[in-house]
N, C-alpha and C positions, 0 to 999 in steps of 0.2 A: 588501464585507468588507475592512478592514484588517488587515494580519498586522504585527503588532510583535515586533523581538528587540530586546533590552536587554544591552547588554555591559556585568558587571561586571570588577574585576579581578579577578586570580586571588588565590587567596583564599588564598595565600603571600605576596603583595605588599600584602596589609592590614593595618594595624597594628590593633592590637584597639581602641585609641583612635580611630579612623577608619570603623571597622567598626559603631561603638557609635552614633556620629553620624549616621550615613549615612539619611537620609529624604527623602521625597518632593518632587522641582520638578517645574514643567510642561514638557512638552516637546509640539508643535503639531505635526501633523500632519493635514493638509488639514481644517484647522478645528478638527479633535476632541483633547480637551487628555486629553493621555497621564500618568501619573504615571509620573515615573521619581526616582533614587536624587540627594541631594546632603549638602549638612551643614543642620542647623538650629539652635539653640541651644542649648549644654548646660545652662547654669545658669538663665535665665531672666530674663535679665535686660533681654532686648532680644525677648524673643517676645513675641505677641499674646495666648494663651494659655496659660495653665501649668496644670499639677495637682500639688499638693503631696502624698504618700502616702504613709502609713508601712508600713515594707517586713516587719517583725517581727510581734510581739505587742503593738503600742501604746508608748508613751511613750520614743518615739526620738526627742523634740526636734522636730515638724512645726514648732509655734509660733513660732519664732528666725528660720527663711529664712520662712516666712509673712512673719511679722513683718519682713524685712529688704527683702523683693520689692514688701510691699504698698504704700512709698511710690509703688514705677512703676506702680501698677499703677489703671485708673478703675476697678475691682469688685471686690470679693472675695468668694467665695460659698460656705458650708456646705450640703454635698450629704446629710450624713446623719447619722446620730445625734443625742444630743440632751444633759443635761446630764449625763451620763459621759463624757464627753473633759473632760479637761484640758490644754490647752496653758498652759505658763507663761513668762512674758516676762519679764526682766530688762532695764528701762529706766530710765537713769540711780540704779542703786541701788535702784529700786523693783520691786516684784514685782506684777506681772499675773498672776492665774491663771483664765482665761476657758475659762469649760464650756460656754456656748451662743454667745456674742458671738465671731463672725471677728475674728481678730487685726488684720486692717484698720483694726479700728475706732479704733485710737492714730495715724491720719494721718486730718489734718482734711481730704484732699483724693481718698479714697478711700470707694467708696458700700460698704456692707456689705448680705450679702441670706445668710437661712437660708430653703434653697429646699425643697422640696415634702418629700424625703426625712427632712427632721429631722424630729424630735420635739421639743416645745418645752413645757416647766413656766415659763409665764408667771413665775411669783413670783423664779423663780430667776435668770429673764434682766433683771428687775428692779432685782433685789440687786446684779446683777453691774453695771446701768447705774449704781448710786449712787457704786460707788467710781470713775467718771468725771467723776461731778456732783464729787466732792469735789477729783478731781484737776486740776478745771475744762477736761476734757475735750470739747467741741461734738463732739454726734453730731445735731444738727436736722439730720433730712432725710437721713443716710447712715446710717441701718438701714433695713431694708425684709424685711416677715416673707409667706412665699407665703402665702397665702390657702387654699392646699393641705394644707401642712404640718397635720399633729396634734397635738394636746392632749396633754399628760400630764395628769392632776389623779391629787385626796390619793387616789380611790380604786384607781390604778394601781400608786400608789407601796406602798398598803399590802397590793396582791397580790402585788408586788415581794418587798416583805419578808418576807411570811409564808413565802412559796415558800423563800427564804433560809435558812429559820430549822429544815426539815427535813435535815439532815444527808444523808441517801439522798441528795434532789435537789440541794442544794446545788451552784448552779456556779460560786460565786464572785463573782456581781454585784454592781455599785455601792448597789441597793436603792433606783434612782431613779428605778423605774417604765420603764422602757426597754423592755423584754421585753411587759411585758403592753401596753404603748403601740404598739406595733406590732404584738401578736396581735388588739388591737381594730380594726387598721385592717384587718389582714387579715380578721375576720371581719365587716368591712361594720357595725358597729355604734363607730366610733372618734368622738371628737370632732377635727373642721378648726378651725384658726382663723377662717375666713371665717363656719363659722354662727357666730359671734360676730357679727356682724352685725345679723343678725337676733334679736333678744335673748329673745323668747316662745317662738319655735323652738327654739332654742338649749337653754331649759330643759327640754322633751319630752328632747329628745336626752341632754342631761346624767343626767337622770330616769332613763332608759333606761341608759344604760352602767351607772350605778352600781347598778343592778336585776340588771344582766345579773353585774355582780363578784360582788355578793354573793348570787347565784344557785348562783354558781361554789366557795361556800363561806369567803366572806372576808369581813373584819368592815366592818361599816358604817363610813362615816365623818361627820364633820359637814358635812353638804351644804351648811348656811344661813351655816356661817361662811366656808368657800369661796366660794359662789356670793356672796358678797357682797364678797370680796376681786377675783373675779373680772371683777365688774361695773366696780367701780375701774379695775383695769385696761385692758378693754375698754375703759372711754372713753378712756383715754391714750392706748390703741395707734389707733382710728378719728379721733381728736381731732388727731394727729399725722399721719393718714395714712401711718402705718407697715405696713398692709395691702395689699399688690398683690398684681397676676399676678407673680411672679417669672419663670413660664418666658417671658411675652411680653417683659419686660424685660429679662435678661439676652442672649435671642435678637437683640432690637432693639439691643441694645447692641455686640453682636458686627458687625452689619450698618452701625452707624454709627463702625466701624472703634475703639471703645474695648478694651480692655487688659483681658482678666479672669483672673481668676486664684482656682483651686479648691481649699479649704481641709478636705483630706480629717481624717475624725476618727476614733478606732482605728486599725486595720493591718488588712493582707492577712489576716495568721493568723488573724483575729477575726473575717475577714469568713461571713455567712451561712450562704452555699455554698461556700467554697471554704477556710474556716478550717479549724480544729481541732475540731467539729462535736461533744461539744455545748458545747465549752465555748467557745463563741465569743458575740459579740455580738449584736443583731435587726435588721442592717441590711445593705446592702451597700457596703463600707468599699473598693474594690478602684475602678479609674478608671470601669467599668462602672456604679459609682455614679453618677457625675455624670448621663450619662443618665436613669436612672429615678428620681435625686433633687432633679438640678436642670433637668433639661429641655433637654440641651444634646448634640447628638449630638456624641461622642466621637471621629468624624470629622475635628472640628471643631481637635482638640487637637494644639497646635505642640509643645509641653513636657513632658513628664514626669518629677520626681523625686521618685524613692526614699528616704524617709530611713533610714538604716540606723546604731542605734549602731555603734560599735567591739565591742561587747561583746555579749549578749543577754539580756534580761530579760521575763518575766510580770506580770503580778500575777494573783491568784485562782488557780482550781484547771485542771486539764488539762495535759498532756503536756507537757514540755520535756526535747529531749533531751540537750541538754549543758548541763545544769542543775550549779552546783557548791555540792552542798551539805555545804558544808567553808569551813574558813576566809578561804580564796580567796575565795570566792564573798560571805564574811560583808564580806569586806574592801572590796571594789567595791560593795558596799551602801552600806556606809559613806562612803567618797570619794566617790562619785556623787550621794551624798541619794538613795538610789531606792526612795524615798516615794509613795506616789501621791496627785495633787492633788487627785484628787477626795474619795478618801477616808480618806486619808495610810497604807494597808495599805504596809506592807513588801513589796516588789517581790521576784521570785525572780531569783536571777542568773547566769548563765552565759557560757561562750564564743559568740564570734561564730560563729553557726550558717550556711555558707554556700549549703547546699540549701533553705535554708527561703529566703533570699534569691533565688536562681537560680528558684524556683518561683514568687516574689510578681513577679519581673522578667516571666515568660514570662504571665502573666495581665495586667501593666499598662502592659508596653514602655518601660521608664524609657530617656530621653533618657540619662539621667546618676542618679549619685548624690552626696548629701548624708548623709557617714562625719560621723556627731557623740560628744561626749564623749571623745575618744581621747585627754583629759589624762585621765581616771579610771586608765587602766593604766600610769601612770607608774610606779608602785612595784615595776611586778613584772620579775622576772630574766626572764620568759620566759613569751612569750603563743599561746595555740592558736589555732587555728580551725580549725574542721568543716569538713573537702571535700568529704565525700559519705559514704551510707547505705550499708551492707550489708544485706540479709536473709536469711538461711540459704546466706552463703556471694558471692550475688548481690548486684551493685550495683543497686541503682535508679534507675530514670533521671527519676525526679520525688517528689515529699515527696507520700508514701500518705494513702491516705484514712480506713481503717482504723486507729484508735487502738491497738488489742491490733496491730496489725504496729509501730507507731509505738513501742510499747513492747519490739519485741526487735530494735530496728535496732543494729547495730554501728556505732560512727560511726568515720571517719577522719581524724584530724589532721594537720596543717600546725605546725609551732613556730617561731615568730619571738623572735628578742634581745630584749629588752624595753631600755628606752632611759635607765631610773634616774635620770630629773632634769627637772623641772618644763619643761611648755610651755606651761602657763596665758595667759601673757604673749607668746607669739609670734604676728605678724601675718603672716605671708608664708611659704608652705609651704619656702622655700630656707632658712629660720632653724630649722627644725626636726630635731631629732639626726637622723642617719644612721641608726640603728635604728626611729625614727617612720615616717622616708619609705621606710625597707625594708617595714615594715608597708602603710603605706597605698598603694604601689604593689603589691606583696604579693595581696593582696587585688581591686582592682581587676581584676589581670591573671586569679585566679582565677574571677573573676566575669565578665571579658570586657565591662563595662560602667566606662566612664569615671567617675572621681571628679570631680566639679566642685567642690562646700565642703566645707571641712572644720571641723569646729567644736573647741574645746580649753578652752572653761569657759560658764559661766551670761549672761557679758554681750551685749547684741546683737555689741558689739567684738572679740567671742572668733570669730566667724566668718569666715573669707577662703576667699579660691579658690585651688582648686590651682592653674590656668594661668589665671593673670592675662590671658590672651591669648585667652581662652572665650570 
């Protein structure tokens, strides 16, 4: 038996920035390799592994530091959901808005893979390859789809919709089959991409799901103009050998010492089990995802960042509790574009909520965070953010589970100077008003988790690091 003690400092001699970094080296003793405490990478830009994850309710900007990491990077891998994410990129003037395709995919020198956990509508990641064809973009040989991964087809999409269309249930979904695309896998009757393969199979199977939809009370769709788009595709995806193991491949890639990097889709709050419940998404969108969507023990993971607007928004229906709906709130709509790319819905909008943060942190361990849009609240005299939840009097010590409590939370504010004059245009966090960097250290310190990027418009170029010394 070995006995190990581990001295840290005292935790008056920590700086919160210190405190935030502080992960695991080896340390040897009589052979047997001990984890102890050191620094590792805040931004990501020098790790082996990263996880890109949005810290909110979705559409905090993942796609930008994706997008800006994935030149270092040999992989880039979608762990889950499928074409309801939107990340949109801004390159050279031009606009990327990619719902199934990893952002990776705009460097010629980075392999792309959507691993076990998506869900994938062939037609749609198609569509999305064509505007590369025209941009004369080369992607031979750097997509690669699991063999695992699920099927959406028309008859998911139109259980989707119908469920939409009853007000009662209504939860605000994209209507692109996602829900029911994942309730087929759970219930053991889903389509894999791999029986694509086998193409006589393949049709029982198909046969089968859309028996069992319209079982379920939902209208038929046309099978023969499908299945016959399908077959098209089929051959392009086998013809390319765009089908693999992803989990052997990304594992063997890890062991041949390559660079990957996890391109989380939605947010914490949206995730499954630990979101906003029911108004959340059908997958697991939190790091824990990578595990059970891309096959990759979690263990594993050098990097994690959080993306967190400045500000916080929704779209669709379910709780928000510093939701402003008031002019304010019309106003950072407006500035922001906070539109949604998938289905251009008017986003809701509010103050930077930082228990909903503090709670998406203690589920996914972020190395660091990635503060985006902070030019959107240029306009205003004076900006909140949420410290923490009351309930009857009581603070909480973590964002509840129960929505009728979620609905009588007291919340607490913080008010910062607002900074009245454009930072669209600044590259280096020292160029930035003395009121911005009151906010954005502001913030961090409340969070206790280091800021690494900071982003202040739409272009890749709107992105820099706070310490250029990460």
């Amino acid at each position: 038996f070995f006995f190990l003690m581990i001295r840290r400092p005292p935790r008056s001699t920590q700086s919160r920035s210190s405190a935030a970094s502080d992960v695991y080296k080896r340390q040897y003793i009589q052979g047997m390799s001990i984890p102890t405490l050191s620094k590792r990478c805040l931004n990501g830009l020098t790790a082996r592994t990263t996880a890109i994850l949005g810290s909110q309710w979705g559409d905090e900007g993942k796609g930008k530091l994706v997008d800006i990491l994935a030149q270092q990077y040999d992989v880039c891998a979608r762990f889950n959901g499928g074409a309801n994410a939107g990340h949109t990129i801004v390159v050279n003037k031009k606009k990327y808005a990619l719902h199934l395709l990893p952002c990776g995919i705009l460097y010629d020198s980075c392999i792309n893979v959507l691993g076990n956990g998506v869900v994938v509508h062939l037609p749609t990641m198609f569509d999305e390859l064509k505007q590369l064809d025209k941009d004369k973009i080369n992607y031979d040989g750097r997509l690669l789809l699991s063999d695992r991964a699920h099927l959406t087809t028309a008859c998911l999409m139109e259980a989707d919709s119908a469920h939409e269309t009853h007000k009662e249930k209504a939860l605000g979904t994209t209507k692109r089959g996602i829900g029911p695309s994942y309730s087929a896998k759970a219930s053991r009757y889903g389509l894999r991409i791999g029986d694509l393969k086998y193409w006589d199979t393949f049709l029982q199977k198909y046969n089968y799901l859309n028996q069992r939809v319209v079982q379920d009370g939902h209208k038929a769709v046309n099978k023969e103009e499908e299945l016959r788009e399908l077959k098209i595709l089929r051959d392009r995806l086998y013809d390319n050998k765009m089908v693999i193991d992803t989990v052997y491949y990304i594992n063997n890639a890890f062991e041949n010492h390559k660079r990957i990097l996890f391109e989380g889709a939605n947010a914490t709050m949206l995730d499954l089990d630990y979101g906003t419940y029911p108004f959340v998404t059908s997958s697991s969108t939190c790091a824990g995802g990578i595990s059970t969507g891309a096959g990759f023990n979690i263990g594993k993971l050098e990097t994690s960042i959080g993306i967190v607007k400045a500000y916080t928004t929704r779209v669709g229906s379910g709780p928000f509790p510093t939701e402003l709906d008031n002019e304010v709130g019309q106003e950072i709509r407006k500035i922001g574009h906070e539109f949604g790319a998938t289905t251009g819905r008017p986003r809701r909008c509010g103050w930077l909520d930082l228990p909903v943060v503090k709670y998406s942190h203690m589920l996914n361990n972020y190395t660091s965070i990635n503060l985006t849009k902070l030019d959107v609240l240029s306009h205003l005299d004076e900006i909140k953010v949420a410290v923490r939840y009351r309930l009857n009097g009581e603070v909480l010590p973590s964002f509840p589970a129960c929505l009728d409590d979620l609905s009588k939370v007291q919340i607490e504010y913080e008010t910062f100077r607002g900074w009245k004059q454009d930072i669209s245009k600044v590259k280096n966090y020292k160029d930035l008003p003395k009121e911005a960097r009151d906010y954005v250290e502001g913030v961090e310190q409340l969070l206790n988790i280091p800021i690494s990027w900071i982003g202040v418009g739409p272009e890749r170029e709107s992105m820099f690091r706070k310490d250029q010394d990460q």
